[in-house]
C-alpha positions as CSV (number, residue, x, y, z in Angstrom):
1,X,19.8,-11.0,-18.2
2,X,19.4,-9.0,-15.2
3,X,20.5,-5.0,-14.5
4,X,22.2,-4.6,-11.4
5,X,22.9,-1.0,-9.5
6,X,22.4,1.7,-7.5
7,X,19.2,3.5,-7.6
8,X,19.4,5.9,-9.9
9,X,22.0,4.1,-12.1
10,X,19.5,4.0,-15.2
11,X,18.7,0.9,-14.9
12,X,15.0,1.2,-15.1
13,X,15.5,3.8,-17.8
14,X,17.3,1.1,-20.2
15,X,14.1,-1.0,-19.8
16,X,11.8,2.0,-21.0
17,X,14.1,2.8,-23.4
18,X,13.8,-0.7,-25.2
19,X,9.9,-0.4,-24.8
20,X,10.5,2.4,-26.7
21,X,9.9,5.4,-24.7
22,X,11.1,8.6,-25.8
23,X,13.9,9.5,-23.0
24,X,17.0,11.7,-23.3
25,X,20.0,9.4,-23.5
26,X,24.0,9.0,-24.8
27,X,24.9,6.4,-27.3
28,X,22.9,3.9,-29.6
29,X,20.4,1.8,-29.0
30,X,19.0,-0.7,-31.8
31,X,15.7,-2.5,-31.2
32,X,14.8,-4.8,-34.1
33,X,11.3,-3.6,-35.4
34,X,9.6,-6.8,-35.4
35,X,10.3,-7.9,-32.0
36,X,7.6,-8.3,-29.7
37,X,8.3,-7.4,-26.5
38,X,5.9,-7.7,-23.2
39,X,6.6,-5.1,-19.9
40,X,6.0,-5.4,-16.3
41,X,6.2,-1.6,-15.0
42,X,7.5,-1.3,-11.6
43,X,4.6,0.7,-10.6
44,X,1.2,0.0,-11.1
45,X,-0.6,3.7,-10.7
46,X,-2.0,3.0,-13.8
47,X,-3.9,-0.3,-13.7
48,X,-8.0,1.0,-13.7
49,X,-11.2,-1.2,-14.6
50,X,-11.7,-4.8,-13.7
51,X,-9.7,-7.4,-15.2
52,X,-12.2,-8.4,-18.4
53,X,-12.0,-4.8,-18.7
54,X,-8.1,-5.0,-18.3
55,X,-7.7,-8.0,-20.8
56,X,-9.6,-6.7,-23.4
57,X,-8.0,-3.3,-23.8
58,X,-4.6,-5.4,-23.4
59,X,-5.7,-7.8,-26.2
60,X,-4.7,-11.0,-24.2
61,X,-7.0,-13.9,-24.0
62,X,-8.6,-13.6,-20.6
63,X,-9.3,-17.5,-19.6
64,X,-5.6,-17.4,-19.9
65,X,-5.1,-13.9,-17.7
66,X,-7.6,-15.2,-15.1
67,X,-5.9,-18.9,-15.0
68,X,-2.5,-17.5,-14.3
69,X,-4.2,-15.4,-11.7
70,X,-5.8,-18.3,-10.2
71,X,-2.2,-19.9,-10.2
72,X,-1.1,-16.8,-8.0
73,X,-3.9,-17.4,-5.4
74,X,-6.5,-14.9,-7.2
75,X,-9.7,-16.3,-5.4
76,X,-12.9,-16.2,-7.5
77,X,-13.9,-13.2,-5.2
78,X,-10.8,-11.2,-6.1
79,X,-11.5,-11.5,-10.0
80,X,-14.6,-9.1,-9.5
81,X,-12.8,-6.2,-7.6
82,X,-12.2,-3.0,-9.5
83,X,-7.9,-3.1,-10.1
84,X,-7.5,0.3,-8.5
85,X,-9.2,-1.5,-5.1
86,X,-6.1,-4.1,-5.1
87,X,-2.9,-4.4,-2.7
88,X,-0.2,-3.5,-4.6
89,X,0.6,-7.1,-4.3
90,X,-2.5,-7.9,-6.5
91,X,-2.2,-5.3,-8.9
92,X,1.9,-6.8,-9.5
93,X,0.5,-10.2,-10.3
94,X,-2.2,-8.3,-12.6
95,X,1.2,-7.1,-14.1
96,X,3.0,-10.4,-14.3
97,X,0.2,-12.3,-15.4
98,X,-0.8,-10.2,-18.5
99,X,2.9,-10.3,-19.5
100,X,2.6,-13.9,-19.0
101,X,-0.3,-14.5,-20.9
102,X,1.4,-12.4,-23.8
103,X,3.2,-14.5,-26.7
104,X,6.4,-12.1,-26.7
105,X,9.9,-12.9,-27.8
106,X,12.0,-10.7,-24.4
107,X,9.9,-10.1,-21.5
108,X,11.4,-6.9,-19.6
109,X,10.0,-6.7,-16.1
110,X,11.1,-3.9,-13.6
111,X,11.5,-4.8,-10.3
112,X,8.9,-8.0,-10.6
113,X,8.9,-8.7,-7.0
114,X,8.0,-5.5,-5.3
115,X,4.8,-6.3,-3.0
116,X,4.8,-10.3,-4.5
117,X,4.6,-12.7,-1.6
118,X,7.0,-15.9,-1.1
119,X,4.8,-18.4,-2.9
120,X,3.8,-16.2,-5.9
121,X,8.0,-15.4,-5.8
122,X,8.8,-19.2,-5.8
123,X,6.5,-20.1,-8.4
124,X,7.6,-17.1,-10.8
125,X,11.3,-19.0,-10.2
126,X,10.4,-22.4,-10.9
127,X,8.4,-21.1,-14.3
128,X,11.2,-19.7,-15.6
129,X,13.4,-22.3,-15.0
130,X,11.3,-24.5,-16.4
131,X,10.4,-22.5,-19.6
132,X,13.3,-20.2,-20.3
133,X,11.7,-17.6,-21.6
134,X,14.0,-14.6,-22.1
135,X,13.7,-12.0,-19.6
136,X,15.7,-8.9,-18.9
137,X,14.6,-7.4,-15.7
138,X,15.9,-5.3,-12.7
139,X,15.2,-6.8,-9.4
140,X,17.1,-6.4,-5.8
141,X,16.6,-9.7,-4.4
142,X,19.6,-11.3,-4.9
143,X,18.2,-15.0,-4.0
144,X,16.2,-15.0,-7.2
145,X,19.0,-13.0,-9.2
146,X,21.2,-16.2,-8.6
147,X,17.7,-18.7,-8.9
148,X,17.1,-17.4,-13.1
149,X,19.3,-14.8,-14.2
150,X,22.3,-16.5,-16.5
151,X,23.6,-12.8,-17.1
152,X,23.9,-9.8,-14.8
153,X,25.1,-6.5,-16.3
154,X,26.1,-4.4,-13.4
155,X,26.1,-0.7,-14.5
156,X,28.3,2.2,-12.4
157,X,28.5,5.6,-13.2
158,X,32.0,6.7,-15.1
């Protein structure tokens, strides 16, 4: 399922809201309590440490982490460098891999090609589509949008 709007629609702010941040809103929103759930943040201002560092405090397996890196083009040089030191194209797949290497039952993922180049984008597409994992996400590039969403929710303002 895929958000689609303006910016500044809220559609970022529906994905927080179902990770369960605490933001002012109108309505009801029901999460079941035993759903796991796995986020890729739109920004990455927060990613510190290296990525043993980053897997650990994330408890994902990090042969895993470090293999879907790999699959992204992480070179063996890359896995040492301090996250912070990254492109902001290597700290998104840092974001998409640890949601990938987390069993989850809905990924949400904001905007999960900002900074991610045409290769990485063409192999996120073909994984989905192979393994149809549900994802709701916000993204503005309408080629994949057509490629793996199967539902878009447009939202406007009343």
């Amino acid at each position: 399922m895929q958000y689609h709007g303006k910016n500044g629609i809220g559609k970022s702010s529906i994905l927080k809201l179902i990770m369960g941040n605490n933001i002012e809103y109108i309505g009801e929103l029901k999460v079941a309590n035993d759903l796991k759930l796995s986020y890729v943040s739109q920004t990455t201002d927060d990613l510190r440490g290296n990525l043993k560092e980053f897997a650990s405090q994330n408890k994902i397996d990090e042969s895993i982490f470090k293999a879907m890196l790999s699959k992204m083009g992480f070179s063996s040089l890359e896995f040492e460098k301090e996250i912070s030191k990254m492109s902001e194209g290597q700290k998104k797949k840092v974001l998409i891999a640890k949601s990938i290497s987390e069993q989850a039952n809905i990924y949400i993922w904001d905007e999960p090609l900002n900074y991610i180049d045409i290769l990485t984008r063409i192999q996120i597409e073909e994984a989905i589509l192979k393994y149809k994992p549900t994802i709701v996400f916000v993204e503005h590039d309408e080629i994949f949008i057509k490629k793996v969403a199967n539902k878009v929710i447009k939202l406007e303002h009343y």
